[in-house]
C-alpha positions, 0 to 999 in steps of 0.5 A: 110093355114099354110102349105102353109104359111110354104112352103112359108118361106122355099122357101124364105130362100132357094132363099135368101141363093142361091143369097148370095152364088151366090154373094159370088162367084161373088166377089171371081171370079176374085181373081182366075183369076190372072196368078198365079205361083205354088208353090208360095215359092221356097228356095233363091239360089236353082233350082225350077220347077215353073207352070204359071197357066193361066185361062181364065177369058172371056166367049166368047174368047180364050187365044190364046198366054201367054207372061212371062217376067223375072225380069232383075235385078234378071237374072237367069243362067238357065231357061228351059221350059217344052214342052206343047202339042200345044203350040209352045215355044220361049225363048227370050234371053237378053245380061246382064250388068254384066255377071253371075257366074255358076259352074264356067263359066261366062254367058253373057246373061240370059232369058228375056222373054219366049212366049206361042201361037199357043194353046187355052185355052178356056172359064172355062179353065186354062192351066199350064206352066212348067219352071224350072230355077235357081240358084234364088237370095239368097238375095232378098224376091220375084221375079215378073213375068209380063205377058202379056195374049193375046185373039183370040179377040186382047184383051190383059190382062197385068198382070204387077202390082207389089204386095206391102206389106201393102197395097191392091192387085192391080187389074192386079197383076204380078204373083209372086215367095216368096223366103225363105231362104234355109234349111227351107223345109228341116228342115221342112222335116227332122222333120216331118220325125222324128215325122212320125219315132218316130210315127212309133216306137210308133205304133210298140212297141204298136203293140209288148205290144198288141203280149205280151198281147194277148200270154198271155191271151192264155196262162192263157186261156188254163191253165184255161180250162186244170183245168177246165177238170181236175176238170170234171175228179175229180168229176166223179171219185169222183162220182164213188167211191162214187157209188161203196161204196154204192153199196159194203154196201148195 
C-alpha cells in the first residue's frame, strides 16, 4: 500500500512539473515570434551585414512574402540584399529631400523598402534574410525596421510598433538596430587578443620551465643510476678481495 501510495506521488509531481514547463514555453513563445534583426549591435558610421530573421508564428498557414521597410529620416547610401534560394527580391527606391554625401559623390535617392515573396516559410520554421547596407548614422542609438509579415491565408502581421525605453515591449515590435559608438568592438577585440597573447606567452614559458624540469630530472636520474652501478661494482669487488684473503689464510 504504501508503494503504491508512493508511486502516486511520484507521478503527481512529474505531471504537476510537466505543466509548469509547459506553461513556461507558452508565455515565452511569442517573445521568439517577433521579426527580429541579427546582430543586434553594429558600430554608428560603419558597414553591417544584418540577417531579418523571419519565424513563422501559425500553424496552420505559411509566410509566403516579407516587407522591410527603412526608416527615411536615417536613409542609407548603400543598401544590398543577399539572394535567397526561392525567394525573388525587389528594392524599392525612394528620391530624398536632401541628398546623401559617399565617397565624395552626392546621392539623391536611397532604399525605402526591400520586398521578399515567391517563398514559403512553413509552420515551426524561420528563415534569415541578408542585407548588407551602411554607412549607419553616427548620431543616432537605434534604427527601426517595420515589417510587414504576409500568410498564404491573407493575414498580414505588421510588426511596426516602435520599442521605447522604460516602458514594456509593445505586442507587434519593429525589429531593431542598437548603434554603438565606433571603436568599441575593436577595442574590445584588441583586448581580448591581448589576454589570449599574454595567455599564450604564459602557457609557453610553462611549457619551457615544465622542459627545464623534466631535463633535469634525467639528469640527476641518470647520475643516480650510474652511483648506483658503481656502488654494485665496489661491493663485489670488495667481496672478492675479501674471498681471496681467506682463502690465501686458510
Amino acid at each position: 500500500m504504501m508503494i503504491r501510495q508512493k508511486f502516486t506521488t511520484r507521478r503527481r509531481t512529474a505531471a504537476v512539473g510537466a505543466f509548469a514547463a509547459g506553461a513556461v514555453l507558452l508565455c515565452a513563445a511569442p517573445a521568439f515570434a517577433h521579426v527580429t534583426v541579427d546582430p543586434e549591435e553594429a558600430e554608428q558610421g560603419g558597414f553591417a551585414t544584418v540577417d531579418f530573421k523571419v519565424p513563422n508564428e501559425r500553424d496552420d498557414a505559411s509566410t509566403t512574402k516579407v516587407e522591410v521597410n527603412f526608416p527615411t529620416d536615417q536613409p542609407l547610401a548603400s543598401v544590398m540584399p543577399q539572394p535567397v534560394p526561392g525567394w525573388d527580391v525587389k528594392v524599392t527606391k525612394s528620391k530624398l529631400d536632401k541628398p546623401l554625401e559617399s565617397h565624395g559623390e552626392k546621392i539623391t535617392e536611397a532604399v525605402t523598402k526591400i520586398t521578399w515573396s515567391g517563398g514559403k516559410i512553413g509552420p515551426g520554421e524561420f528563415q534569415q534574410f541578408p542585407v548588407s547596407m551602411g554607412a549607419l548614422p553616427h548620431d543616432a542609438d537605434v534604427m527601426a525596421f517595420k515589417a510587414l509579415q504576409t500568410y498564404d491565408n491573407d493575414e498580414v502581421v505588421r510588426w511596426i510598433e516602435e520599442p521605447e525605453k522604460g516602458k514594456p515591449e509593445p505586442e507587434s515590435p519593429a525589429p531593431v538596430l542598437h548603434l554603438t559608438p565606433a571603436g568599441d568592438s575593436a577595442h574590445g577585440g584588441a583586448a581580448a587578443a591581448g589576454e589570449q597573447q599574454n595567455s599564450g606567452d604564459g602557457e609557453q614559458s610553462a611549457a619551457g620551465s615544465g622542459g627545464g624540469t623534466d631535463t633535469t630530472a634525467r639528469v640527476l636520474g641518470g647520475a643516480g643510476i650510474a652511483v648506483g652501478v658503481a656502488g654494485v661494482a665496489f661491493g663485489l669487488t670488495a667481496g672478492r678481495r675479501r674471498a681471496a684473503q681467506t682463502s690465501s689464510s686458510t
